[in-house]
N, C-alpha and C positions, 0 to 999 in steps of 0.2 A: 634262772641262770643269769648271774651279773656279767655286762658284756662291755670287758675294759675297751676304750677308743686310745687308739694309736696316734689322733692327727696331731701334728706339731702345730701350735699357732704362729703365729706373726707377731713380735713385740710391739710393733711399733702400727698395726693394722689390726681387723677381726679377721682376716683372713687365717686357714688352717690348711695344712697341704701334710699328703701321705709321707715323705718322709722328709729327710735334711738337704738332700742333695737338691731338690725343689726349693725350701725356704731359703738356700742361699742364692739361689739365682733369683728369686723374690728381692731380695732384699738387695742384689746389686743394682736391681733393672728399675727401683720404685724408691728405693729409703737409704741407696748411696750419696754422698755429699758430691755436691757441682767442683769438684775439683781442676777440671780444664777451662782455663780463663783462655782469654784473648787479650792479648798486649796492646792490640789496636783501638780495642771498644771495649765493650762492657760483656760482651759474649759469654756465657757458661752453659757448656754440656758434661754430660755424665762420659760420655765416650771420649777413649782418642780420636779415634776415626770419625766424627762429629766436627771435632775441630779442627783437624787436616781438611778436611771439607769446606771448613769456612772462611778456610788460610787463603783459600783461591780468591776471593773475592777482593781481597786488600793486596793482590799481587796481579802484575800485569799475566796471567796464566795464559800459553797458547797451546791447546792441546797435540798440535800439529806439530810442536815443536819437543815434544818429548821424547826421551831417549827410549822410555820403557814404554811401546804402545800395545795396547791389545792385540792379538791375532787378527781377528775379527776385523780391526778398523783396519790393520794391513791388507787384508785382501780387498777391502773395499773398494771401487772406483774410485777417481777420483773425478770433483766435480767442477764441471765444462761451462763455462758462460754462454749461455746461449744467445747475445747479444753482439759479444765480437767472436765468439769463439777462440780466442785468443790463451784469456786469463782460464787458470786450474786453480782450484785448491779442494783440502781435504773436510774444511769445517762449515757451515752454512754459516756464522758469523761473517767469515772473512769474504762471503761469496756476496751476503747484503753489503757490505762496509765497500767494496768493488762496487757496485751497481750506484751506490749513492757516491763517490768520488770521481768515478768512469767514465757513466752513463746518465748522471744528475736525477737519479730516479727518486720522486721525493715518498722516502719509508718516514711516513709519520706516527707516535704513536696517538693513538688515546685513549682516554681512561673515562669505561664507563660505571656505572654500579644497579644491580638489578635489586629490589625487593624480596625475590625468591627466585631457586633455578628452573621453574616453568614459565615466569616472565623473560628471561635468559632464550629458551629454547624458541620464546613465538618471535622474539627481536633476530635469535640465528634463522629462521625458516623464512621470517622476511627480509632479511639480505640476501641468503642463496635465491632465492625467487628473482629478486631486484637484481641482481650480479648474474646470473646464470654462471653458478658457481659452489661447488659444496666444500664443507670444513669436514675434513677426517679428526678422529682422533690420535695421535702420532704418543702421548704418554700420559699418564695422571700420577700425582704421587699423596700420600696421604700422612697428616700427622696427627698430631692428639686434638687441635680443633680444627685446622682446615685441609682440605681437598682440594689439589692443586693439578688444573689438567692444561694440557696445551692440543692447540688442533690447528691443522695447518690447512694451505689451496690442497684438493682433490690433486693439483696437477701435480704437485712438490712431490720428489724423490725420483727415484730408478724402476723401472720396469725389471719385476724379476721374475723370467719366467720358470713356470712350476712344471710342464712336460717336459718331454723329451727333443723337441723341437722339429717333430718331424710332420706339421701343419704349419702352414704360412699364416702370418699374422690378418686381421682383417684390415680391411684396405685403408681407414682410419690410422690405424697403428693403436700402440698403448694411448690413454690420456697420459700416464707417466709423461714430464716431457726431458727427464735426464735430467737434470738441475735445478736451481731452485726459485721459490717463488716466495717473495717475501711476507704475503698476505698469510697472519695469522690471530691467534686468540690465545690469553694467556687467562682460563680461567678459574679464581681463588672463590671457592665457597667456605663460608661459618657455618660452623658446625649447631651455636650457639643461637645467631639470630638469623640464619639459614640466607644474608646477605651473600650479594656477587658482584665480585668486582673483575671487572674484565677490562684487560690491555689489547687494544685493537691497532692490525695493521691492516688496513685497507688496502693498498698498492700490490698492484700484480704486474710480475714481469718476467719474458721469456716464454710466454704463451699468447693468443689469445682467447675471444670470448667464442667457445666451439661449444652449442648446444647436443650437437651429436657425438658429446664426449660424454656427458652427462648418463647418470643412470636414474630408474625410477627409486623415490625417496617412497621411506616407509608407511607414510600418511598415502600416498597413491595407490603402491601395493594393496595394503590391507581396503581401498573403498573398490578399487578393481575383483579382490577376491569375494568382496558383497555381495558384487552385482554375478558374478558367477556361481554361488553357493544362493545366487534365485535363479538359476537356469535360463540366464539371459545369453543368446544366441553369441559368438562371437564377432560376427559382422554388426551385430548393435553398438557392441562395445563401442567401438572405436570411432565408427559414427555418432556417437552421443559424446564423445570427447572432444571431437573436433569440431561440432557443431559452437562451443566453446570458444573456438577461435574468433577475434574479433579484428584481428591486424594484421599486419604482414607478417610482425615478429608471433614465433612460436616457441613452446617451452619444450619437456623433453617429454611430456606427457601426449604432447598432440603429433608427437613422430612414432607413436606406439604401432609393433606388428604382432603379427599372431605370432611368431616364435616367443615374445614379452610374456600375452597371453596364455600363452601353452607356460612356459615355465612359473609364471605364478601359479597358474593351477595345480601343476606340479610339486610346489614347496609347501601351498597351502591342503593338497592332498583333498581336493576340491572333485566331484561328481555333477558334470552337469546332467542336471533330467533330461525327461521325457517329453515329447509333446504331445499332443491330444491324441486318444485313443482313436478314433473315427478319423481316415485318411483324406476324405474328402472333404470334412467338415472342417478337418484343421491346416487343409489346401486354402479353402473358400476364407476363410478366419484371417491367415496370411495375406491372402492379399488383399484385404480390405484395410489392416492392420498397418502392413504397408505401406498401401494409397494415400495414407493419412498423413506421412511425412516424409513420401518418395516417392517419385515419377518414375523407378525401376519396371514398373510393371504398366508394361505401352499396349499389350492387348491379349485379354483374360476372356476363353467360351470356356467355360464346361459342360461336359455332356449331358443329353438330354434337355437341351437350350435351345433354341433356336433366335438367331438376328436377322431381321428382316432388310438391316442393310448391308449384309454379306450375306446372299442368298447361295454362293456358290459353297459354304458351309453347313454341312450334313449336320441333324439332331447329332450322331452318334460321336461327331469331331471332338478330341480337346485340345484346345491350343493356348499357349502359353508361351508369348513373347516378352522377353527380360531383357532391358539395357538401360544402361545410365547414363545420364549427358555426356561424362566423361569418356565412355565408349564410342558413343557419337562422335564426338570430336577427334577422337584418330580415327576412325573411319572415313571421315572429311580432309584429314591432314595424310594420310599414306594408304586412302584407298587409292588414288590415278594410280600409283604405283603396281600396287597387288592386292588381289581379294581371293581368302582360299574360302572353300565349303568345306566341313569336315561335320559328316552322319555317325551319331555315336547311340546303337543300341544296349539295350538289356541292361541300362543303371535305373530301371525298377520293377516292380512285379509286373505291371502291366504293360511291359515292352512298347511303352512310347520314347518314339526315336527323337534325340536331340542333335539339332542341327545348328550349329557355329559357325557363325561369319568371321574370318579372321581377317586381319592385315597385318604386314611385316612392319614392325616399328624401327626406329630410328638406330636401333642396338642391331638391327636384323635378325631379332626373336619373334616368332606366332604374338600375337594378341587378340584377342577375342573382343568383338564389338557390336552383336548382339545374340540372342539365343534364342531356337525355336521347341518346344515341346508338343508333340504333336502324337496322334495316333496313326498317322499315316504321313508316307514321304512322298508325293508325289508333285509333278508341276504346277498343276493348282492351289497346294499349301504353300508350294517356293513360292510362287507367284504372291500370295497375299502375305505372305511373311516382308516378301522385296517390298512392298507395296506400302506397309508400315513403316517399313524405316524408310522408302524415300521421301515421305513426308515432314520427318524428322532431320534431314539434311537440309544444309542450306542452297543445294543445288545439286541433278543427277551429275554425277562423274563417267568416263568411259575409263576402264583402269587399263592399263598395259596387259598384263598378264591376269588372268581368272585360271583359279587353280582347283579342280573338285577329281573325284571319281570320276570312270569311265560311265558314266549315266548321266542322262541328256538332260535332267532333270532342272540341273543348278543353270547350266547354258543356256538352256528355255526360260527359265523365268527370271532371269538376269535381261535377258535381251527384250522382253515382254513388259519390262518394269525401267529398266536403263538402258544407256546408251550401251551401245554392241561394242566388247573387246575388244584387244587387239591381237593377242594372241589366247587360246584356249590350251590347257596342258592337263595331264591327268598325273596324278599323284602317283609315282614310282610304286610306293608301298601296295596300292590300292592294285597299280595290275600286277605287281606280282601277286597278290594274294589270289587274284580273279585267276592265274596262270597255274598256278597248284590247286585251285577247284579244280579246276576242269581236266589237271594232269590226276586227278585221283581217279578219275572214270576210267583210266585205264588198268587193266590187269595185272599188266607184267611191272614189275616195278623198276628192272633196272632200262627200262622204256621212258617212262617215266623219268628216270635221272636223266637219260640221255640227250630225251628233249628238252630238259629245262636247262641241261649244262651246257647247250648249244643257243638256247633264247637269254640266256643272264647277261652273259659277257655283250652279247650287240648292243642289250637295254643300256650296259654302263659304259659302251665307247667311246671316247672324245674324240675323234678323227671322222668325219663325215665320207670318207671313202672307206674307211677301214669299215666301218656299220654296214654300208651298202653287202661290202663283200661278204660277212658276215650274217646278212638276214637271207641274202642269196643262197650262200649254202647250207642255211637252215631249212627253209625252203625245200631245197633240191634234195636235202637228204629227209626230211616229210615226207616228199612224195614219193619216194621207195620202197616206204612201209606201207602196204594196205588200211593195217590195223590202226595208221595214222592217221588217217581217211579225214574220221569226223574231224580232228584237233586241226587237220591244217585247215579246216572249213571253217572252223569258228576263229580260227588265227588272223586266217586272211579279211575273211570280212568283219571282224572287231578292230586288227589293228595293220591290218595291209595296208591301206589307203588313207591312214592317219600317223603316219610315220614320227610326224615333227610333231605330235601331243605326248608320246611316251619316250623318246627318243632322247639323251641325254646331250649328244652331240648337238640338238637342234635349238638347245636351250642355256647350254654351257655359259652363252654370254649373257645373258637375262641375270645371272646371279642367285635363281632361285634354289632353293633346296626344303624342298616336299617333307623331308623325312624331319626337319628342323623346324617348318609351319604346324605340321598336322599331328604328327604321329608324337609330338614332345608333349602338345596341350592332352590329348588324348590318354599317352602314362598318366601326366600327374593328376588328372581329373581322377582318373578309377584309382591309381594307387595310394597316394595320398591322400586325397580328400575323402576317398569313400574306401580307405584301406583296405584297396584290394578284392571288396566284395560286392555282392548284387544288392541291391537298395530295394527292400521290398515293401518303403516307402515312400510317400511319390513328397511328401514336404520336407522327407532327409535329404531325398536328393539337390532339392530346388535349393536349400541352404546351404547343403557343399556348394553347388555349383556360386552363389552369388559369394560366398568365402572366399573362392579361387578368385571371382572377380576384383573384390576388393583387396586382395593381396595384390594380383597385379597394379592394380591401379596404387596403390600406395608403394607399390616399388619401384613404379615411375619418379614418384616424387623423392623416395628415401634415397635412393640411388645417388642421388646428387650431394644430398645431406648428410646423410650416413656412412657415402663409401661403400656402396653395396657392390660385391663380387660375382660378377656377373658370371652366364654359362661361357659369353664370348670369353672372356677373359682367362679366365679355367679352362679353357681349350689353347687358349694361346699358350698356358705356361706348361700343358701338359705336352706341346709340340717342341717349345721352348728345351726339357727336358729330355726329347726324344733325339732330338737335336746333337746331344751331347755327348749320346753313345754310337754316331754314325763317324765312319772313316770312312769316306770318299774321295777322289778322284776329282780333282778339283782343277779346271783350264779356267785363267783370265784373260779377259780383251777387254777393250775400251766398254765402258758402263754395261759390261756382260760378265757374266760365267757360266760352263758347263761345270754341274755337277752330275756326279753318277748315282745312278738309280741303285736302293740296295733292294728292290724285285725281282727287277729283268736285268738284263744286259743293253742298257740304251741310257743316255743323260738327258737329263734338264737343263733348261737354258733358266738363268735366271739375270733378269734384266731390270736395272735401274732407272725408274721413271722418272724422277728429278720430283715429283711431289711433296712440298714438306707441309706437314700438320701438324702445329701447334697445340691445337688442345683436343686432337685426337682421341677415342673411347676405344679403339682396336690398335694401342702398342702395347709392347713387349717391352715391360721400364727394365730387364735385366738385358735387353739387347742395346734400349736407347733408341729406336725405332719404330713407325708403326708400319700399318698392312699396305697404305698406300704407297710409300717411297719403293716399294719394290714390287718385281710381277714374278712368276714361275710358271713355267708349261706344265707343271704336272694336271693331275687333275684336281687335287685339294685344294690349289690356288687356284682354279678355274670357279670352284666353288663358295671363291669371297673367303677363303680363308689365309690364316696367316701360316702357310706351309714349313716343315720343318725345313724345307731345301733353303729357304729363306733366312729362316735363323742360323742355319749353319755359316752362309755364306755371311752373315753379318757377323759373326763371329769369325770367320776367317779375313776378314778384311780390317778386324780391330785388332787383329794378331799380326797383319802384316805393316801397320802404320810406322811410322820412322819413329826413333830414340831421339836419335840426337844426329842424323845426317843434315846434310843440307840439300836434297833432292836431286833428280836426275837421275839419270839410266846409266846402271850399272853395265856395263857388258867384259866379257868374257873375254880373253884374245884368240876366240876361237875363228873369228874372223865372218867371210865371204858367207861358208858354207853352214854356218848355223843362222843365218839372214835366210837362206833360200830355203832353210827346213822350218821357222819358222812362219815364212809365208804360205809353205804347203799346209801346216796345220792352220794357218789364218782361213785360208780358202775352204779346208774342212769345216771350220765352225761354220763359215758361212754356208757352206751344205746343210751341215744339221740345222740349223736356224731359220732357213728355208720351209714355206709351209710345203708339204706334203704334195707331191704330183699325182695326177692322175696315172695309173698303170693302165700299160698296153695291153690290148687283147690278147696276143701272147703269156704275161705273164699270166693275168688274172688267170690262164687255163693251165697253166703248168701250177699254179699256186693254190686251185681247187684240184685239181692231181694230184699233190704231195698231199694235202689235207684227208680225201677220200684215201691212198694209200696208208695210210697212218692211221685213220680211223678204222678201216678194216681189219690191220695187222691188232688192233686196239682188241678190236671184240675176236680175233680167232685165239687169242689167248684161254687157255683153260685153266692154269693155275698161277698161283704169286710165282714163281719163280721165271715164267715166262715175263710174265707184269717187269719183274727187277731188271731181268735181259736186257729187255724194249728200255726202260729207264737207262740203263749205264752204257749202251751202245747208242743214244740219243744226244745224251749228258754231254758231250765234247762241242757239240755241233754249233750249240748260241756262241758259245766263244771262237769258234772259226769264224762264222761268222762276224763277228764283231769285230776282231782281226782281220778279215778282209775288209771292211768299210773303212778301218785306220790305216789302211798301205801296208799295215806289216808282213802281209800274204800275199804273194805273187798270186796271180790268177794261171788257170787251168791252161796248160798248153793242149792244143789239141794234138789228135794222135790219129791221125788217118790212115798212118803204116802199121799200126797193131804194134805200134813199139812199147815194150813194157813199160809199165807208170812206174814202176817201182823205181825205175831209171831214172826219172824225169825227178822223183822225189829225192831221190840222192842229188842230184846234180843240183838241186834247189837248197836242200842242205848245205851244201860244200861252200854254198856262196859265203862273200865276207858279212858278216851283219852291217844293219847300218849303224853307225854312231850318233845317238840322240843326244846332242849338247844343250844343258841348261843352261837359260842366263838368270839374273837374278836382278828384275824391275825394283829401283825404286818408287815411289811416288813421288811426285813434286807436291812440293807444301803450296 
């Protein structure tokens, strides 16, 4: 069968296409005549729009100045000099042509030429290196022999962000820096002789040179993903990088953390292995491996060993001491201050317990400065453990505060090894924990609640008279119950007579906070590094643990360099925030204010210390302040923190600063009598502001009265409805009171004639109220 062909050719090509509508658009786009000259030059294109294009060039064009402009460029910013902040405009021409008229900034060009575009690429890699600085690609365009790309500073253009904005930025900011930077590359490649000729502008300006702006380049990524698709541990890593270092200055490759690592592993879809099947063999392997190019490992037995010069170590011991100079050295710099113990079982199968020396560093976070692994916890391990690292210091210290569990253990072999504390403290968490063992021994359960919701509240009092009264009739109502028998035996002689080791009130001014030393290292050891599970191997373990160290230890240094976002800081802006939904009750006086509590029915005094701190690591940059300049009674300022009562009041005091007055005290023409009600409330403050009296024998016995009477009615209750009763016929009572300590409630007339109070209550109604006149303080500038 003959099969006629339908294609049309091309007269003036070999080209052949299916039908006509094809060969004429052939034949416009290849074998039309150059009919659009240019009057100025010699120019011919085939297109109109070719030559409207080329009209710009022989005409002063400013595109800023057109009537017809894009959408798009209309909504754009406009862009900001970041030099005077002054000059705007819409085009980067007009923003270099400013910089070099304005600011005399010299934009040079010059004109290189490469052999080929991989000669091109190793001359770009050794300027970003040399500049600490990368070129983006911002456009390329392409014609029938050349490829024409332009690439600008990393820093050049606008930060756009792509969320929702409901994460704060990181403490850096974008590298974006808003406007522009005149360093770029205009580069033309042949198609032909694969030649490159590139237009360089060196000069950078409106930024500087910020390595911790910088990201990891492709050539790092991929030799980082190498060494991980060989199963090379992640604390190698970055130790073999930075071994690297040979100067002060550092590139962005030697600021690498394991978030870097995790997410290249991530992109590259990366599986790190396995280590050696035999736990022991590939313990023993470790740290030989180790030893060969790190002093991390200060003193290695394993079982079935014996050393003849630590005879007080059993065949059966294994011990494993781990610390790096680096830990060493804040150990020497913020032990005087504080040194916690914190015993961390069951992170392996063979439940050897690890034991953590921490100190408070200079942010007032845990850090850990050295590690014990042991098969036993006793004062002869602490002992040799202490005993290791004080040979390692350059001197014993005596620390203020030592902070472990209720076990004598850490106390003993601290005083055995160093100079004796000054104060001993037992870790809040550790006795509550120890206070719910031994509240499970009992049977009844709401026994159980009853004692531990009568022991809570003392442990967290800040008032050292209020505690007293409080442990008192804990106590007293112990001993009422038979069944409480044993508990108060082991109450009394565990924590009777150590009052000021578990007691918050006894410690309030020390600064310390147990639950922010121990119980924080302690999460992130098991939840993160060892995701939450039991290691039921003993060289995964040892490898989380020394990861966790060299993160910290490298967040000490990034911190500074990078802007790292600290816990402190994340807690200031989460109070910051908390801040913002309170309405209180706000009284000023000289360098003071009472604000109201939104718990209880009582205020805080917050008081202005005159402290100011320049390059403070604990402010609030949306208040303009930091922790120092101010104090609070509450308790979360007692705890070294930057309390919301704080931020309120700083915020209430940058709401009341003058416009446009010219200072001085405003007052009212209420005259005489709002001077003498003012001074009553002056005298008030000074009441509340007053520390706390001892109470009389009298009250404290009517005040265990009302408490036993109330507890009683508590438990004869049998159903909720009863419960609600006792609640809403209670409900009245803080706010009379409260009322009565402000004057606004006469006190009780007595009634010796049985004369009805109903009476006395009307006749106290009828009176005239008092008239409370406001004035309205300026400040003086």
């Amino acid at each position: 069968m003959e099969i006629i062909s339908t294609a049309l050719p091309c007269p003036d090509c070999t080209k052949t296409f299916p039908d006509q509508v094809t060969l004429n658009i052939h034949n416009r786009r290849n074998h039309q005549a150059r009919s659009f000259e240019c009057f100025h030059c010699n120019y011919t294109t085939k297109f109109k729009f070719g030559l409207a294009r080329h009209m710009k060039v022989h005409s002063n064009f400013n595109r800023s100045k057109q009537v017809h402009r894009r959408r798009r460029n209309l909504d754009a910013p406009s862009l900001n000099c970041p030099l005077c902040s002054v000059f705007h405009c819409f085009e980067r021409n007009e923003m270099v042509e400013h910089y070099i008229q304005v600011h005399d900034v010299k934009v040079v060009e010059k004109s290189l030429e490469f052999r080929n575009f991989e000669e091109f690429l190793q001359w770009k890699r050794e300027t970003e290196v040399t500049g600490s600085f990368r070129f983006v690609l911002k456009s390329k365009y392409k014609s029938l022999s050349t490829k024409t790309s332009w690439f600008r500073c990393f820093r050049d253009g606008y930060f756009k962000p792509k969320g929702e904005g409901k994460r704060r930025l990181k403490m850096k900011g974008s590298c974006k820096t808003n406007s522009v930077c005149p360093c770029s590359l205009r580069v033309v490649t042949s198609y032909d002789t694969e030649a490159v000729k590139v237009t360089y502008v060196s000069q950078h300006a409106g930024h500087d040179v910020d390595v911790g702006m910088l990201n990891l380049t492709k050539e790092e990524k991929f030799s980082i993903a190498e060494k991980l698709s060989q199963s090379v541990p992640f604390d190698v890593i970055p130790d073999s990088i930075r071994e690297t270092l040979t100067g002060p200055e550092s590139s962005r490759i030697h600021l690498i953390t394991r978030k870097d690592l995790f997410n290249i592993k991530e992109s590259f879809r990366l599986n790190v292995g396995r280590l050696q099947e035999d736990d022991r063999t590939s313990v023993d392997a470790w740290v030989r491996s180790v030893g060969d190019h790190s002093n991390v490992v200060r003193f290695y037995k394993p079982q079935s060993v014996l050393i003849p010069e630590h005879p007080e170590l059993l065949e059966e011991d294994f011990v494993l001491i781990l610390s790096y100079d680096s830990q060493i050295e804040m150990l020497s710099k913020f032990g005087p201050q504080c040194v916690c113990f914190e015993g961390t079982d069951g992170t392996n199968l063979y439940d050897f317990e690890l034991t953590t020396l921490l100190v408070k560093d200079g942010k007032s976070l845990g850090f850990p400065c050295a590690f014990l692994l042991s098969n036993r916890s006793d004062t002869v391990m602490i002992t040799h453990f202490l005993t290791v690292i004080k040979y390692l210091l350059p001197s014993p210290f005596a620390p203020e505060v030592l902070m472990s569990d209720t076990s004598e253990i850490y106390y003993n072999g601290w005083c055995a090894t160093m100079p004796q504390p000054e104060h001993w403290l037992f870790c809040q968490r550790h006795v509550d924990e120890a206070w719910r063992k031994n509240l499970w021994k009992m049977g009844d359960a709401n026994k159980r609640s009853m004692v531990y919701m009568l022991l809570r509240p003392a442990m967290n009092e800040p008032d050292e008279n209020t505690f007293l009264e409080l442990l008192e009739a804990a106590m007293a109502e112990l001993a009422k119950d038979s069944a409480l028998a044993d508990f108060l035996r082991y109450f009394s002689c565990t924590y009777g007579n150590n009052v000021r080791a578990w007691a918050f009130c006894y410690r309030k001014s020390l600064g310390i906070d147990s639950n922010m030393l121990l119980e924080s290292m302690a999460k992130v050891y098991k939840y993160i590094y060892l995701a939450g599970k039991e290691v039921y191997r003993l060289d995964k373990g040892i490898i989380a643990l020394l990861r966790y160290v060299r993160d910290k230890l490298n967040g000490q240094s990034d911190a500074q360099t990078r802007g790292k976002l600290t816990p402190r800081i994340i807690a200031i802006r989460e109070r910051h925030d908390n801040s913002l939904d309170m309405d209180p009750t706000i009284i000023p006086s000289e360098n003071s204010w009472l604000i109201s509590s939104e718990s209880h029915a009582g205020m805080y005094e917050v008081t202005k210390t005159g402290n100011l701190c320049n390059n403070c690591e604990d402010r609030c940059d949306d208040c303009g302040t930091c922790l120092h300049e101010y104090r609070c009674t509450c308790v979360d300022s007692m705890k070294s923190n930057f309390c919301k009562h704080i931020h309120r009041i700083v915020a209430y005091i940058n709401q009341m600063k003058p416009t446009g007055s010219s200072g001085g005290v405003d007052l009212t023409s209420e005259s005489a009598s709002e001077l003498d009600q003012e001074d009553d409330l002056d005298n008030k403050r000074e009441t509340i502001s007053q520390p706390t009296r001892e109470p009389s024998y009298d009250l404290e016995r009517a005040r265990m009265s009302v408490i036993q009477t109330f507890t009683a009615l508590a438990q004869s209750a049998q159903n909720l409805e009863e419960i609600d009763l006792i609640k809403k016929t209670i409900a009245p009572i803080p706010l009379i009171m409260q009322a009565g300590r402000s004057g606004l409630v006469s006190k009780p007339i007595a009634n010796p004639n049985n004369v009805n109070p109903c009476a006395n209550i009307k006749n106290r109604c009828t009176q005239p109220k008092t008239k409370i006149v406001k004035r309205r303080i300026t400040p003086t500038r």
